[in-house]
C-alpha positions in Angstrom: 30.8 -1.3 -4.5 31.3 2.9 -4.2 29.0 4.2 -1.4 27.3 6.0 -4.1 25.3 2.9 -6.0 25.3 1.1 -2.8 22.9 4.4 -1.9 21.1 4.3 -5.7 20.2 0.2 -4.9 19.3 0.8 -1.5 16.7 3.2 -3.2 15.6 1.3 -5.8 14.6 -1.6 -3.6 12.6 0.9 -1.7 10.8 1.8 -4.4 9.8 -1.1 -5.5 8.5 -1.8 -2.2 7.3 1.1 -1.6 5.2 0.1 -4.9 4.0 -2.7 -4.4 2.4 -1.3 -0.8 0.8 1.4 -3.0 -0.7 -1.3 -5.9 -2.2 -3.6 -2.6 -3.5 -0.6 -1.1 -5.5 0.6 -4.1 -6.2 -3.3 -4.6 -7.5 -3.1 -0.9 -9.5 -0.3 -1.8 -11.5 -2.1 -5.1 -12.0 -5.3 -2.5 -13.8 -3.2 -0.1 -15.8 -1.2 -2.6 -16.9 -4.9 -3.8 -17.5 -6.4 -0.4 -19.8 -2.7 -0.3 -21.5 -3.8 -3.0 -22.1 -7.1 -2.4 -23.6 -6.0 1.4 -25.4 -3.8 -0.7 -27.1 -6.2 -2.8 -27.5 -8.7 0.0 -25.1 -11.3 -1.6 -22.9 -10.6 1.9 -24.1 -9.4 5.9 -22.7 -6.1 7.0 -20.0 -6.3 9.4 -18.6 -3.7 11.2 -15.5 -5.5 12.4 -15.2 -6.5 8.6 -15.6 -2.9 7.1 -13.3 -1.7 9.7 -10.8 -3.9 9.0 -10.5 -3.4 5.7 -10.4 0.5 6.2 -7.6 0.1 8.4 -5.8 -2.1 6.0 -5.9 0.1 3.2 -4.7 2.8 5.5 -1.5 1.4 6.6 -0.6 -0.1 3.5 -1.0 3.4 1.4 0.7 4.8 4.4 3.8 2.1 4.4 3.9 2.6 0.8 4.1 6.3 0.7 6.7 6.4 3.5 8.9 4.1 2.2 9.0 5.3 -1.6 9.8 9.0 -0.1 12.9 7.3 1.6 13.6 5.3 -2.0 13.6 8.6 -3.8 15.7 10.3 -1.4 18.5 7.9 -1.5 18.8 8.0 -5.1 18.8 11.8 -5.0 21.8 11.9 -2.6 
């Protein structure tokens, strides 16, 4: 394989990483909005270790996910 669609596979596998960090950090995002409701209608006890957790989560994986799509989209530009 030419360095060149070596470069444009390398990114697409990037991006579909990159992805499928972004869909389980929005997915991350919905569970704790739930778990806030459900603490909210006293189906669930508040935890602060739980609701941290869960913040933190969704931080690195929207994080992970924009990083590694920006690296995905610049390989296939080159």
């Amino acid at each position: 394989m030419s360095k060149r669609t070596t470069r444009k596979v390398n990114g697409g596998i990037a991006i579909y990483y990159g992805f499928t960090c972004a869909v389980a950090a929005i997915a991350t995002a919905i569970g704790t909005g739930n778990w806030l409701y459900k603490v909210l209608t006293d189906e669930k006890i508040f935890s602060w270790s739980t609701l941290t957790g869960l913040i933190i989560l969704t931080a690195v994986l929207a994080a992970m996910g924009y990083v590694i799509l920006r690296v995905g989209y610049e390989e296939i530009e080159d």
